[in-house]
mmCIF file of the C-alpha atoms, coordinates in Angstrom:
data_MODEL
# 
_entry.id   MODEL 
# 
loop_
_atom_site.group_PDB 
_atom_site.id 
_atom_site.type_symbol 
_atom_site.label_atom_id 
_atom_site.label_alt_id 
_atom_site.label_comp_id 
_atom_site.label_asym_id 
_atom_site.label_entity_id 
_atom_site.label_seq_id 
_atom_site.pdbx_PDB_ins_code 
_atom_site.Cartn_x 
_atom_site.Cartn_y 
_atom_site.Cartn_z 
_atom_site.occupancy 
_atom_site.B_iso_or_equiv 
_atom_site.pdbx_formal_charge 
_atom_site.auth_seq_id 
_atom_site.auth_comp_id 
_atom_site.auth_asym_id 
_atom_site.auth_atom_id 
_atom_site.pdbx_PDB_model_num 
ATOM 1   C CA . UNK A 1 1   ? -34.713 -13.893 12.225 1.00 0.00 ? 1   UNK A CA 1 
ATOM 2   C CA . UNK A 1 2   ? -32.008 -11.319 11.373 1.00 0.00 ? 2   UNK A CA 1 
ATOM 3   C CA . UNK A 1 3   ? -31.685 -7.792  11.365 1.00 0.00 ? 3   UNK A CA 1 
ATOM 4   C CA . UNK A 1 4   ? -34.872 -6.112  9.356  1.00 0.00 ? 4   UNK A CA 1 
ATOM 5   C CA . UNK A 1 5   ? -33.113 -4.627  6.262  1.00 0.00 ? 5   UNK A CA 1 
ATOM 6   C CA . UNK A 1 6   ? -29.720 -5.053  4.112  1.00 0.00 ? 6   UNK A CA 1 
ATOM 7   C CA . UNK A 1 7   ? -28.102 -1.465  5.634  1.00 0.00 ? 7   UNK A CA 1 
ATOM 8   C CA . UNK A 1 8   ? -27.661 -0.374  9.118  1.00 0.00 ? 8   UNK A CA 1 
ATOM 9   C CA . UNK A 1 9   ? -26.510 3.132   10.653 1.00 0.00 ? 9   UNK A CA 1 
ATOM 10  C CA . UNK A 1 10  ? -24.490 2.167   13.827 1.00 0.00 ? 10  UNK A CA 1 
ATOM 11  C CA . UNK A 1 11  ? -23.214 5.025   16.210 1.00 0.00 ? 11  UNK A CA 1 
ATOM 12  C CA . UNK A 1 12  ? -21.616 5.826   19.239 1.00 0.00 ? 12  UNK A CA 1 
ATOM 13  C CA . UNK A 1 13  ? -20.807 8.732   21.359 1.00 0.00 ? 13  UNK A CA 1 
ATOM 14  C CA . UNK A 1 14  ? -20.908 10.062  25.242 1.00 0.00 ? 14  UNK A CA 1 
ATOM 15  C CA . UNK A 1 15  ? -23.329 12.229  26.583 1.00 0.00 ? 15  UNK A CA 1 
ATOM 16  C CA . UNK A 1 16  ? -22.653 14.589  29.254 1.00 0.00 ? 16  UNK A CA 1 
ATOM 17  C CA . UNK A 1 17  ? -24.688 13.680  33.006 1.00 0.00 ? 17  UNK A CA 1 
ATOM 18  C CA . UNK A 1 18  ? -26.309 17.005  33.129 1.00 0.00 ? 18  UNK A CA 1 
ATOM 19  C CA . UNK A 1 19  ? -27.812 16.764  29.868 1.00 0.00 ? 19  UNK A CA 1 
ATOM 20  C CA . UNK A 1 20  ? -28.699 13.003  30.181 1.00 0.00 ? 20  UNK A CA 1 
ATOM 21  C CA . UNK A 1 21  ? -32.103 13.294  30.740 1.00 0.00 ? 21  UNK A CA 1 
ATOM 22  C CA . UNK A 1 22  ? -33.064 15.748  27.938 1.00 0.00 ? 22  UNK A CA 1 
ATOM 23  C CA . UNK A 1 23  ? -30.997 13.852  25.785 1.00 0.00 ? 23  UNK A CA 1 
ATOM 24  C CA . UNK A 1 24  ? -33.084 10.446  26.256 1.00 0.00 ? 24  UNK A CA 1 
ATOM 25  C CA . UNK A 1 25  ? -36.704 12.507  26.263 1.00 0.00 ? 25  UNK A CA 1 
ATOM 26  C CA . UNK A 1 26  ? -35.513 13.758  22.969 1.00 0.00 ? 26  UNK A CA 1 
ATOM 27  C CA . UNK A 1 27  ? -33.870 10.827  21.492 1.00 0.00 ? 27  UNK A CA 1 
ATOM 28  C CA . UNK A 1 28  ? -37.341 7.993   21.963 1.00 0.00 ? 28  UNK A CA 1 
ATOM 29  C CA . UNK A 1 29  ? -39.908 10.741  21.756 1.00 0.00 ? 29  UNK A CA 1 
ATOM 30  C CA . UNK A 1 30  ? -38.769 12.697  18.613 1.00 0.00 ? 30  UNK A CA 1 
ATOM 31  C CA . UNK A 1 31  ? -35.462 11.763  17.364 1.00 0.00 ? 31  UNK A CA 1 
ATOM 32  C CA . UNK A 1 32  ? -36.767 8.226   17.041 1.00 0.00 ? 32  UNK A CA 1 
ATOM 33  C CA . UNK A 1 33  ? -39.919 8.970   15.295 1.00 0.00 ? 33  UNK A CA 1 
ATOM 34  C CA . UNK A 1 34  ? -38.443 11.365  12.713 1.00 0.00 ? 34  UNK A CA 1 
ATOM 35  C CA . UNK A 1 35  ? -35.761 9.253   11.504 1.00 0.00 ? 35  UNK A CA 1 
ATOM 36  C CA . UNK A 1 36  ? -38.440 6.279   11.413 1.00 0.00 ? 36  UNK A CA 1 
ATOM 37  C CA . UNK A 1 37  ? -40.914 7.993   9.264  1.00 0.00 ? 37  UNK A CA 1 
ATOM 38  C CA . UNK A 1 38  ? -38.079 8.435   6.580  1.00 0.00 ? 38  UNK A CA 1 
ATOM 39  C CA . UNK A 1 39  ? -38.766 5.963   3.760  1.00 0.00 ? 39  UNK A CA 1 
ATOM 40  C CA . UNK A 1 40  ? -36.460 2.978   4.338  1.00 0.00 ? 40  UNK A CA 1 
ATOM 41  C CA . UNK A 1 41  ? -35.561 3.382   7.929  1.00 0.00 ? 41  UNK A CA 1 
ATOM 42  C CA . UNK A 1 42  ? -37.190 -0.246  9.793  1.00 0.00 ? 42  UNK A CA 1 
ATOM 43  C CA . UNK A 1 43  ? -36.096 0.303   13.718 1.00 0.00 ? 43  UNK A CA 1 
ATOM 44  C CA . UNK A 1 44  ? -34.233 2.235   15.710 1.00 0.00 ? 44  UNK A CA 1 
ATOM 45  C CA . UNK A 1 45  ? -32.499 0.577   19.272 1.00 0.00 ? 45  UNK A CA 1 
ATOM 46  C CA . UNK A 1 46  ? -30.577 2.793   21.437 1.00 0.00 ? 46  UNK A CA 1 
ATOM 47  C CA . UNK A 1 47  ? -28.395 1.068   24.465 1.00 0.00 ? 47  UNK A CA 1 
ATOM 48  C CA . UNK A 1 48  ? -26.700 3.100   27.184 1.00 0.00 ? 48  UNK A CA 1 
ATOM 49  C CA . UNK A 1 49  ? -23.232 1.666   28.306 1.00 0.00 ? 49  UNK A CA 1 
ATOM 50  C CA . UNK A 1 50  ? -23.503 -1.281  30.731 1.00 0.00 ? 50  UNK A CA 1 
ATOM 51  C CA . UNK A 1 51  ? -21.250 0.520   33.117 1.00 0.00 ? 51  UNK A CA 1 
ATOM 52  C CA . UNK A 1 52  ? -23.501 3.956   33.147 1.00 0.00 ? 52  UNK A CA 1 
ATOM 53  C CA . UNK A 1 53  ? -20.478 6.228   31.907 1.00 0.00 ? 53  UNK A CA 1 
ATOM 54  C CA . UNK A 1 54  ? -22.547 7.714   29.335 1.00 0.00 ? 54  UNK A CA 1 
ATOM 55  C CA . UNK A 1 55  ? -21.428 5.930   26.560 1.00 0.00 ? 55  UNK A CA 1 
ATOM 56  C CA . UNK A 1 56  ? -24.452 5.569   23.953 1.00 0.00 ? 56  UNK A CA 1 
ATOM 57  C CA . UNK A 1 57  ? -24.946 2.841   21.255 1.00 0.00 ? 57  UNK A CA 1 
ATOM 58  C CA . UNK A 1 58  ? -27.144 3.352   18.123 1.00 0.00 ? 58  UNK A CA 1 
ATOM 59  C CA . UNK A 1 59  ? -28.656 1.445   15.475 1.00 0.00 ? 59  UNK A CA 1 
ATOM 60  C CA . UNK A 1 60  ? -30.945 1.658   12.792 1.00 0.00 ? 60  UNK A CA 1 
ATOM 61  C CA . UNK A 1 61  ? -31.781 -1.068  10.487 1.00 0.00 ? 61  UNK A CA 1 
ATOM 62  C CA . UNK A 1 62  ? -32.500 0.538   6.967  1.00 0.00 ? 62  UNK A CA 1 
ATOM 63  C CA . UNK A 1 63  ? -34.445 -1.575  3.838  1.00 0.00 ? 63  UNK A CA 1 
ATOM 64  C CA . UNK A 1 64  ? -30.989 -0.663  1.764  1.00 0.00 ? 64  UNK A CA 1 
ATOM 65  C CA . UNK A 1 65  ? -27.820 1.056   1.515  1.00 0.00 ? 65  UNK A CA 1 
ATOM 66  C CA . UNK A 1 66  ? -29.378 3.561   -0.754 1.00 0.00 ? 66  UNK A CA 1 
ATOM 67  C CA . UNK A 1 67  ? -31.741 4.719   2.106  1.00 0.00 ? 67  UNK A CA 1 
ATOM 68  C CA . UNK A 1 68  ? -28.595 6.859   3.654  1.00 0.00 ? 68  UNK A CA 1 
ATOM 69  C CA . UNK A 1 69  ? -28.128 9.032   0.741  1.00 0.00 ? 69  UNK A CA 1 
ATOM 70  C CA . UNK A 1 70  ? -32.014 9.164   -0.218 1.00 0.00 ? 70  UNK A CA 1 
ATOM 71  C CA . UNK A 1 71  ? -33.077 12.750  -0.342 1.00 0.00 ? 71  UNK A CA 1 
ATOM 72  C CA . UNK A 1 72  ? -36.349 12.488  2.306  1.00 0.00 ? 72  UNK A CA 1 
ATOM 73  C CA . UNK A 1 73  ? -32.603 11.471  4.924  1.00 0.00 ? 73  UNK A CA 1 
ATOM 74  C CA . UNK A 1 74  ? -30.628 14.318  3.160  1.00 0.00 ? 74  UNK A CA 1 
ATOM 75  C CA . UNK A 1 75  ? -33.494 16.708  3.900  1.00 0.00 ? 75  UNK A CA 1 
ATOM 76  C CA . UNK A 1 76  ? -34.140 15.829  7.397  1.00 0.00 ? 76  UNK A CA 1 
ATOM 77  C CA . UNK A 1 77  ? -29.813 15.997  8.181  1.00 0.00 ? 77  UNK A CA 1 
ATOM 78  C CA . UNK A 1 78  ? -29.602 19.321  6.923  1.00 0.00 ? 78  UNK A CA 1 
ATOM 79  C CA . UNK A 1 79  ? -33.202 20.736  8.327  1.00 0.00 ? 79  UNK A CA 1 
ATOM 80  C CA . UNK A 1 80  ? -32.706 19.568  12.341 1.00 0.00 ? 80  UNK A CA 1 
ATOM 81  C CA . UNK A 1 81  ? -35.193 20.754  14.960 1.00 0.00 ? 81  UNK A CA 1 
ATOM 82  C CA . UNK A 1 82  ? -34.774 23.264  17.249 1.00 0.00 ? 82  UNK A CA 1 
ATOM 83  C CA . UNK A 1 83  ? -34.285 20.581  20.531 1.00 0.00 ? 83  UNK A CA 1 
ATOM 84  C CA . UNK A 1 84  ? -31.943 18.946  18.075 1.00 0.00 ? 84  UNK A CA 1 
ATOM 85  C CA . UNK A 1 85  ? -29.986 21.861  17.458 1.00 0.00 ? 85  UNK A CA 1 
ATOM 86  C CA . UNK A 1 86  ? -29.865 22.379  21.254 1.00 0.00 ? 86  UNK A CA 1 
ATOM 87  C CA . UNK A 1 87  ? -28.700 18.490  21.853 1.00 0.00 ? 87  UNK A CA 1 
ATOM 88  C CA . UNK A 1 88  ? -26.008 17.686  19.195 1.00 0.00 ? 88  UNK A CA 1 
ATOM 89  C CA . UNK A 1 89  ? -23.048 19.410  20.268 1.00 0.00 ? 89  UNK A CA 1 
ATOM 90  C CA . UNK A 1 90  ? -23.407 17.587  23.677 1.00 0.00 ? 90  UNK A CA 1 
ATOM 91  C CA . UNK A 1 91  ? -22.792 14.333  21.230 1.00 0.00 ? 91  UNK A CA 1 
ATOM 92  C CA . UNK A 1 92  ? -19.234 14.057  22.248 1.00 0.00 ? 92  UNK A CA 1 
ATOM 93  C CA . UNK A 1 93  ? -16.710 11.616  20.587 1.00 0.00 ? 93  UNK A CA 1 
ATOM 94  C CA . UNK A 1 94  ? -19.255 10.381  17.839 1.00 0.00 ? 94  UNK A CA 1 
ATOM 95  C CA . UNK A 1 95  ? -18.228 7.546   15.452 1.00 0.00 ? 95  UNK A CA 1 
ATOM 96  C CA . UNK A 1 96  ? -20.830 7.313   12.888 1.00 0.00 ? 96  UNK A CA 1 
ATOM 97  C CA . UNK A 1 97  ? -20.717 4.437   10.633 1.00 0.00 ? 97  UNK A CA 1 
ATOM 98  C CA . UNK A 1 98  ? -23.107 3.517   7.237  1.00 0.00 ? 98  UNK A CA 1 
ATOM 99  C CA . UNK A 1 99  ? -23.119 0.273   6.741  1.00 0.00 ? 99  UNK A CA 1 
ATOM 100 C CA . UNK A 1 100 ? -23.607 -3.083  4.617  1.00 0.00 ? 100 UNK A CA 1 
ATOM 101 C CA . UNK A 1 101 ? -24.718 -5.764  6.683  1.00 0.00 ? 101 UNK A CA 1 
ATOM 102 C CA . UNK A 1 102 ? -22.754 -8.796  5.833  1.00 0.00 ? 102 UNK A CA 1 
ATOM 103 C CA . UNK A 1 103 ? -23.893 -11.278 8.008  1.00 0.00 ? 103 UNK A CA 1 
ATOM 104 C CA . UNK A 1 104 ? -26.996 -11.266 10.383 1.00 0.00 ? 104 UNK A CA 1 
ATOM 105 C CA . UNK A 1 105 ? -28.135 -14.156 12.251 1.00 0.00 ? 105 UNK A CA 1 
ATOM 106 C CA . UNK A 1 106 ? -30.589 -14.620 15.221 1.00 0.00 ? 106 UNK A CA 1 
ATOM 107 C CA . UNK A 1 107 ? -32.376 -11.610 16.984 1.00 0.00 ? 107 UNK A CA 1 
ATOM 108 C CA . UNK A 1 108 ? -31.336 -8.002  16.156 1.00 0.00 ? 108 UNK A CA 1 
ATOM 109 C CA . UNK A 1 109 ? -32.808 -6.528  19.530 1.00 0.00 ? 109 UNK A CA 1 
ATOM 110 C CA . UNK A 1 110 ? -31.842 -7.963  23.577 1.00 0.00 ? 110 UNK A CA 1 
ATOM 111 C CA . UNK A 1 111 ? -31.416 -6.734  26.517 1.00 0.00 ? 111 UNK A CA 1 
ATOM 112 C CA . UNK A 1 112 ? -27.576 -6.343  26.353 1.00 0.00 ? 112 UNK A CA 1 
ATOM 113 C CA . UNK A 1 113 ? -25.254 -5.690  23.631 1.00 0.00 ? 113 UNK A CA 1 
ATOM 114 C CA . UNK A 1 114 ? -21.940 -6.229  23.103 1.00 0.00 ? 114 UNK A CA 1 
ATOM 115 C CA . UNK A 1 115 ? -20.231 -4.020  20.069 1.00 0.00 ? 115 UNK A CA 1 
ATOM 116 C CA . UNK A 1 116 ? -16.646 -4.372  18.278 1.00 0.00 ? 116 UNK A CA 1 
ATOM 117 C CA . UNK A 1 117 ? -14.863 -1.785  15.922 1.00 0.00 ? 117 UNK A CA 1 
ATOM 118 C CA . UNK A 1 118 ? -11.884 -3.234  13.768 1.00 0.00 ? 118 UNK A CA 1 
ATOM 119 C CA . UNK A 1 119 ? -10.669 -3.381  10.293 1.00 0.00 ? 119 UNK A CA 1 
ATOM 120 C CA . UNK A 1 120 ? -9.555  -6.556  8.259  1.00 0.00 ? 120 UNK A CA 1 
ATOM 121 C CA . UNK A 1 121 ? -5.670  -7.064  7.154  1.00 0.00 ? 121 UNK A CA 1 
ATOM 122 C CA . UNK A 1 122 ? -5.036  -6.167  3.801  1.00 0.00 ? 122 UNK A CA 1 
ATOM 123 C CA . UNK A 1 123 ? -6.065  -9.449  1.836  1.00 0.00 ? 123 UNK A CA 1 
ATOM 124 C CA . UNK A 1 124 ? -8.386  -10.948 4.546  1.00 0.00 ? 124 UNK A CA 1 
ATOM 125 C CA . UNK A 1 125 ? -11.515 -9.826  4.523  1.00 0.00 ? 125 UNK A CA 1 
ATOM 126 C CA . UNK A 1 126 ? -12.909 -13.097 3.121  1.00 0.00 ? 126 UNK A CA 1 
ATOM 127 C CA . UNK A 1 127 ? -11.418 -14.894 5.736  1.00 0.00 ? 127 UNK A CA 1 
ATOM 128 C CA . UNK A 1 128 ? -12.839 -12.685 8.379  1.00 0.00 ? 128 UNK A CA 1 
ATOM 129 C CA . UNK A 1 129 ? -16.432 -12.898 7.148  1.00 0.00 ? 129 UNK A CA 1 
ATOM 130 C CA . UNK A 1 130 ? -16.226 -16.273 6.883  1.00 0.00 ? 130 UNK A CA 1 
ATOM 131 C CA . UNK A 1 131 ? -15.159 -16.616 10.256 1.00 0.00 ? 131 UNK A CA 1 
ATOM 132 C CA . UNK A 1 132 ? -17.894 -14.486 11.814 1.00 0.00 ? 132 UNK A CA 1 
ATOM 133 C CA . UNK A 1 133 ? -20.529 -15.702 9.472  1.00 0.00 ? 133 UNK A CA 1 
ATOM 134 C CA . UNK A 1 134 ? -19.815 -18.994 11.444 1.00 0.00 ? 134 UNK A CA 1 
ATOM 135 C CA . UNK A 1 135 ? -19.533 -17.985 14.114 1.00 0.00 ? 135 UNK A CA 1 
ATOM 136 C CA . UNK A 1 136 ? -22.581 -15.464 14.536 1.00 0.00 ? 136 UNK A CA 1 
ATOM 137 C CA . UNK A 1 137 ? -24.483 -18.265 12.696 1.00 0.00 ? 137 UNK A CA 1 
ATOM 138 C CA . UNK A 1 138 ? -23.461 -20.880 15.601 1.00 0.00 ? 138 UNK A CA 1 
ATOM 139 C CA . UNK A 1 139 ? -23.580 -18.228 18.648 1.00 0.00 ? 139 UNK A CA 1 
ATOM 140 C CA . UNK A 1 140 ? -27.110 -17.330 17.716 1.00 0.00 ? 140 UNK A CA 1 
ATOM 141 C CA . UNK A 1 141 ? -28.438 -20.220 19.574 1.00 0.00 ? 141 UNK A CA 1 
ATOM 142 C CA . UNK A 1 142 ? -26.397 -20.560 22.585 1.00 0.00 ? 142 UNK A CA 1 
ATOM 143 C CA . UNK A 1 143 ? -27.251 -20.101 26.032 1.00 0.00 ? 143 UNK A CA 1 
ATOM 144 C CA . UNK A 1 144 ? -26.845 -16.002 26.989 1.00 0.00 ? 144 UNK A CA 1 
ATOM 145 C CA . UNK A 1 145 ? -26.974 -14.811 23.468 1.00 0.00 ? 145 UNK A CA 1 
ATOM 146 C CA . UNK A 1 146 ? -29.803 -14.153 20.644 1.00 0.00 ? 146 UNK A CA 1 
ATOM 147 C CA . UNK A 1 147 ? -27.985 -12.675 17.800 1.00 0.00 ? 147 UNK A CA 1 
ATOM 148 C CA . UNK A 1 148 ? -24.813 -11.936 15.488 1.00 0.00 ? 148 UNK A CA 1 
ATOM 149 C CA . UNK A 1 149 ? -24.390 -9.253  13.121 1.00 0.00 ? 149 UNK A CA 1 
ATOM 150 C CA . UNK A 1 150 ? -21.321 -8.258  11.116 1.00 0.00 ? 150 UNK A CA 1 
ATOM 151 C CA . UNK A 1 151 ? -21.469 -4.843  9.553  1.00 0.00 ? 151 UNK A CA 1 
ATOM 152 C CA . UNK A 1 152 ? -19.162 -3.147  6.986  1.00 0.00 ? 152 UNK A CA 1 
ATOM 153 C CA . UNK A 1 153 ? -18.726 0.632   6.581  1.00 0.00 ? 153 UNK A CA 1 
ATOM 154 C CA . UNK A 1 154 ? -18.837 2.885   3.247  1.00 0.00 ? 154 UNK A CA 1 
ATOM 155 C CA . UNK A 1 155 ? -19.351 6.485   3.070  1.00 0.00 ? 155 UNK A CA 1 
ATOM 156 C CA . UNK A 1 156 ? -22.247 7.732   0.665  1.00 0.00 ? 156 UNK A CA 1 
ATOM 157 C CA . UNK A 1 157 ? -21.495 9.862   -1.627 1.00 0.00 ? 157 UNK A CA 1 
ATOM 158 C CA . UNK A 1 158 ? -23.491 12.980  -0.396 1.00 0.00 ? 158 UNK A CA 1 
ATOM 159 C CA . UNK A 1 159 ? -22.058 16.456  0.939  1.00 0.00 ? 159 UNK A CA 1 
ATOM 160 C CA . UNK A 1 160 ? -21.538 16.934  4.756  1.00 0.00 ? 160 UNK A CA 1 
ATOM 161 C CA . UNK A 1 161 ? -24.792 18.236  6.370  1.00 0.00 ? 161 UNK A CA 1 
ATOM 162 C CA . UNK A 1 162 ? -25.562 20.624  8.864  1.00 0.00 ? 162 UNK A CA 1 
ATOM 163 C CA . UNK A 1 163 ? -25.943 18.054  11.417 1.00 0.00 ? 163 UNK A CA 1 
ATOM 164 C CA . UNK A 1 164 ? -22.469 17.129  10.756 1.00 0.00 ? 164 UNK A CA 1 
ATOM 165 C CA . UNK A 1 165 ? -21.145 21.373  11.173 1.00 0.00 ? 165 UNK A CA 1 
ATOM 166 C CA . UNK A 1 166 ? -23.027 21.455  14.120 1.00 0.00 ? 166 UNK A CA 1 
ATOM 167 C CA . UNK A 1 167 ? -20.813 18.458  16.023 1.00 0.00 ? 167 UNK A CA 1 
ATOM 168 C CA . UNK A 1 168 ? -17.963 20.629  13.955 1.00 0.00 ? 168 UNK A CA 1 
ATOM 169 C CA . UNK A 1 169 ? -17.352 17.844  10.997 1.00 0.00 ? 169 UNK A CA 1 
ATOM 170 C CA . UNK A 1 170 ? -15.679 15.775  13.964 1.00 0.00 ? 170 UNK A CA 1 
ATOM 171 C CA . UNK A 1 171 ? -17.397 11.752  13.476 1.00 0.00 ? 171 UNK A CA 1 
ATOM 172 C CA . UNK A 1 172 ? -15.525 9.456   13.163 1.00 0.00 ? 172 UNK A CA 1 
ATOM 173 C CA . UNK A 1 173 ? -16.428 6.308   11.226 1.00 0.00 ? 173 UNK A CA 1 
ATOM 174 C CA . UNK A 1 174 ? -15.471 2.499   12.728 1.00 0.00 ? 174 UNK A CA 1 
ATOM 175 C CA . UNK A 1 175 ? -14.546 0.060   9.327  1.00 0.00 ? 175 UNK A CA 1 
ATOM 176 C CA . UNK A 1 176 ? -16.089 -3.576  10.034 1.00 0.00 ? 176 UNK A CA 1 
ATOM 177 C CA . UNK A 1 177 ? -18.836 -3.412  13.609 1.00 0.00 ? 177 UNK A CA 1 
ATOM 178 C CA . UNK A 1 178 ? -19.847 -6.705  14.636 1.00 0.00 ? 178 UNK A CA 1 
ATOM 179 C CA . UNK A 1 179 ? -22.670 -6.518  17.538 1.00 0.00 ? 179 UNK A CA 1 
ATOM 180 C CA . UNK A 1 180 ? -23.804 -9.508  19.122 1.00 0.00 ? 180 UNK A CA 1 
ATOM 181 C CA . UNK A 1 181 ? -26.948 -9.565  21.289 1.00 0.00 ? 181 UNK A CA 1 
ATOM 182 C CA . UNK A 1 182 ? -27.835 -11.406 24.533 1.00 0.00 ? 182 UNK A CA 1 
ATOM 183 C CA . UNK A 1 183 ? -29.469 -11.334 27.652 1.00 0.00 ? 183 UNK A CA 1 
ATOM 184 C CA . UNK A 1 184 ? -26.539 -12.573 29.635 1.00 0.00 ? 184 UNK A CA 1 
ATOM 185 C CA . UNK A 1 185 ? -24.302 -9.410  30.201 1.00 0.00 ? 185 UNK A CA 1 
ATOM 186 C CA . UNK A 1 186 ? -21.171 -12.156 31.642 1.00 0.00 ? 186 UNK A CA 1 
ATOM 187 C CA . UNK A 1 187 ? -21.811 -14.403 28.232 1.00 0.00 ? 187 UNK A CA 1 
ATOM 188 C CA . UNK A 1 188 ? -21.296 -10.837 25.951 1.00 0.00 ? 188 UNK A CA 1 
ATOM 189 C CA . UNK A 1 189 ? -18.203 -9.952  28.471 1.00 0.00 ? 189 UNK A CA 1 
ATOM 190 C CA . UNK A 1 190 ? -16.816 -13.603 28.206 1.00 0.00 ? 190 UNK A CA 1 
ATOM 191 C CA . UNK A 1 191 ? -16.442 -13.472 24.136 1.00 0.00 ? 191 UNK A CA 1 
ATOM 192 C CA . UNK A 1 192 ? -14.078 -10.654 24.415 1.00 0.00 ? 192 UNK A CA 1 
ATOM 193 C CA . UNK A 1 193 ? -11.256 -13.055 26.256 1.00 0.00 ? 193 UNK A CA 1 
ATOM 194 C CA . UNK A 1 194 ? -12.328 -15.889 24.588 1.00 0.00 ? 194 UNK A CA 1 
ATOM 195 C CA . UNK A 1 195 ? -14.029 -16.422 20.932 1.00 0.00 ? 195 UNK A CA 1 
ATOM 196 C CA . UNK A 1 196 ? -13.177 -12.890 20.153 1.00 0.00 ? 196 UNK A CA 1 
ATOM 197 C CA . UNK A 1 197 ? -10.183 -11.926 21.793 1.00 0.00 ? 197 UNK A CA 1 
ATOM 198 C CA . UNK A 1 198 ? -7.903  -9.376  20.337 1.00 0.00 ? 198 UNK A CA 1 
ATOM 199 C CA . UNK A 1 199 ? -5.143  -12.174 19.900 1.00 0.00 ? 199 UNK A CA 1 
ATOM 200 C CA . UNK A 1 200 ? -8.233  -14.761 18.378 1.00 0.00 ? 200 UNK A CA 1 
ATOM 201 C CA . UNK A 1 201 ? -9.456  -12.015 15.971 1.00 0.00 ? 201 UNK A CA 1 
ATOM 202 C CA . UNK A 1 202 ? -6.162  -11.319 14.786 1.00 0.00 ? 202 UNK A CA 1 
ATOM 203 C CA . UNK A 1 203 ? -4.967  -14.782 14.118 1.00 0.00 ? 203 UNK A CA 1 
ATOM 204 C CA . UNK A 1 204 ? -8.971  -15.147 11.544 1.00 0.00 ? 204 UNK A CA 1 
ATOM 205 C CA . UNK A 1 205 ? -7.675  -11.755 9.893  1.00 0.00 ? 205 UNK A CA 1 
ATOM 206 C CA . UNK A 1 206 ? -8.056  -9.075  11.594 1.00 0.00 ? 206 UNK A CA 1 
ATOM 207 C CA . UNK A 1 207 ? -5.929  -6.123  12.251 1.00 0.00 ? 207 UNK A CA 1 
ATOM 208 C CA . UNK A 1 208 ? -4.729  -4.966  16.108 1.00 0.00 ? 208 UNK A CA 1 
ATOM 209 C CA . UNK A 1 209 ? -6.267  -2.365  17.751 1.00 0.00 ? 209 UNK A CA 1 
ATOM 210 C CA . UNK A 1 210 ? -10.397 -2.487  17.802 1.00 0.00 ? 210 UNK A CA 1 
ATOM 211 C CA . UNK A 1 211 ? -12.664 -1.465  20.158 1.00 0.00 ? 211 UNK A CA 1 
ATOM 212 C CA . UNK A 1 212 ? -15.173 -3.058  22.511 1.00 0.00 ? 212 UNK A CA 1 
ATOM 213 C CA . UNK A 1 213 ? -18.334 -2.082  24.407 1.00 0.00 ? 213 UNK A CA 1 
ATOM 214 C CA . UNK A 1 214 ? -21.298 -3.166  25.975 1.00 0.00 ? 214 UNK A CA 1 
ATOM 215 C CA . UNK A 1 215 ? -24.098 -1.903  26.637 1.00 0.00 ? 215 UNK A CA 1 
ATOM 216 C CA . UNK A 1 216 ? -27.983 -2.218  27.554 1.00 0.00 ? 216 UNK A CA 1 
ATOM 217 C CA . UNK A 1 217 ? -31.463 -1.334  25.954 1.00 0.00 ? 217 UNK A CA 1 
ATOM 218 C CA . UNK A 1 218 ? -32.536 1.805   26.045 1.00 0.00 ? 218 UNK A CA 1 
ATOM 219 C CA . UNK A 1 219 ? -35.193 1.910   24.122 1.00 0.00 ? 219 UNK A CA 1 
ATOM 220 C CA . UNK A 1 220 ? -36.146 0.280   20.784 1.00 0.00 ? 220 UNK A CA 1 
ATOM 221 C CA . UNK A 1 221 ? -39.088 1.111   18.006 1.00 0.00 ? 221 UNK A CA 1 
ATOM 222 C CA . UNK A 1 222 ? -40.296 0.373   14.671 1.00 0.00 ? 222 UNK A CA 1 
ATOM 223 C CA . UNK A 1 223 ? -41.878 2.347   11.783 1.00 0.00 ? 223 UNK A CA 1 
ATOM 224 C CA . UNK A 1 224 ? -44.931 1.038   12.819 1.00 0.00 ? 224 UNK A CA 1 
ATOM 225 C CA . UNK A 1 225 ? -44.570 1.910   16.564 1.00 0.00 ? 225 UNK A CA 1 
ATOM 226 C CA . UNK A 1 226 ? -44.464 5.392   15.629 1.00 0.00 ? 226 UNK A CA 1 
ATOM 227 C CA . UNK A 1 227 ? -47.267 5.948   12.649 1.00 0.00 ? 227 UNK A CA 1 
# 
């Protein structure tokens, strides 16, 4: 099994504590069905940082690339609800990235993930997807984990939409996201000083400076879950 789809949307941002609640009634009970009766979009998975500082993760796993500048997407970006009017400015420090999937092995859904934002060295990036198609392919199976999926970013080509004015134009996009899946929380923490270190990712072609997170479901739903 593998992530349902050749495209994913990944995202992160913080949510304030006093708006917490709202947030999460809006996010699984319309947020999540809107998006996933757009043509295209397969499931939606939201995890809440592991360490309850309101950190969010986000992912939706999309038929094809296409599906993010598809005008049923385009329409529903620039015609938000009123509760989603109300919500999205709270969506503080958002990095939005539309992505290829490049490599997808084992489950795309467990109870905790682990996420990674980094870009390859000029001249690399074959060695680096070679590495983590490997090693996601070899993980997959292991004791703790269920899943390994390396993601690469490109902007469509469409103009910014009134979602985007109303968090002020502000996301930020992450280049390469690799998010491996488990149900051991300590096995996710344990890559991150060992298999994929800073100092291990750099020396397979990757440049300094990423960033980690984990986090834990949320909630998760298909297109069929919500016809």
């Amino acid at each position: 099994m593998s992530l349902l789809g050749k495209a994913a949307l990944a995202m992160w941002w913080d949510i304030a504590p006093e708006v917490k609640a709202d947030f999460e009634h809006w996010h699984a009970h319309e947020h999540f069905p809107e998006r996933l009766g757009i043509p295209g979009f397969r499931r939606a998975t939201r995890w809440s940082s592991a360490s309850d500082d309101g950190g969010m993760f986000v992912m939706y796993e999309l038929d094809a690339f296409e599906v993010l500048s598809s005008p049923p997407y385009v329409a529903r970006l620039n015609a938000p609800t009123p509760w989603s009017q109300r919500l999205m400015p709270h969506h503080r420090n958002m990095v939005r990235s539309q992505c290829h999937v490049l490599e997808s092995h084992g489950g795309g859904v467990a109870r905790h993930a682990l996420t990674m934002r980094f870009s390859p060295a000029a001249g690399r990036e074959a060695e680096l997807r070679a590495f983590f198609a490997a090693f996601s392919g070899s993980m997959a199976n292991q004791p703790g984990f269920t899943g390994g999926h390396l993601l690469k970013h490109q902007a469509p080509d469409i103009a910014a939409t009134t979602e985007q004015k109303i968090r002020n134009n502000a996301d930020q996009a992450a280049d390469w996201v690799f998010v491996a899946c488990g149900y051991e929380l300590s096995a996710l923490e344990r890559l991150t000083r060992t298999d994929l270190s800073e100092e291990r990712l750099h020396s397979r072609g990757a440049t300094p400076g990423g960033a980690n997170g984990l986090y834990t479901v949320s909630c998760s739903a298909t297109a069929t879950d919500c016809t």
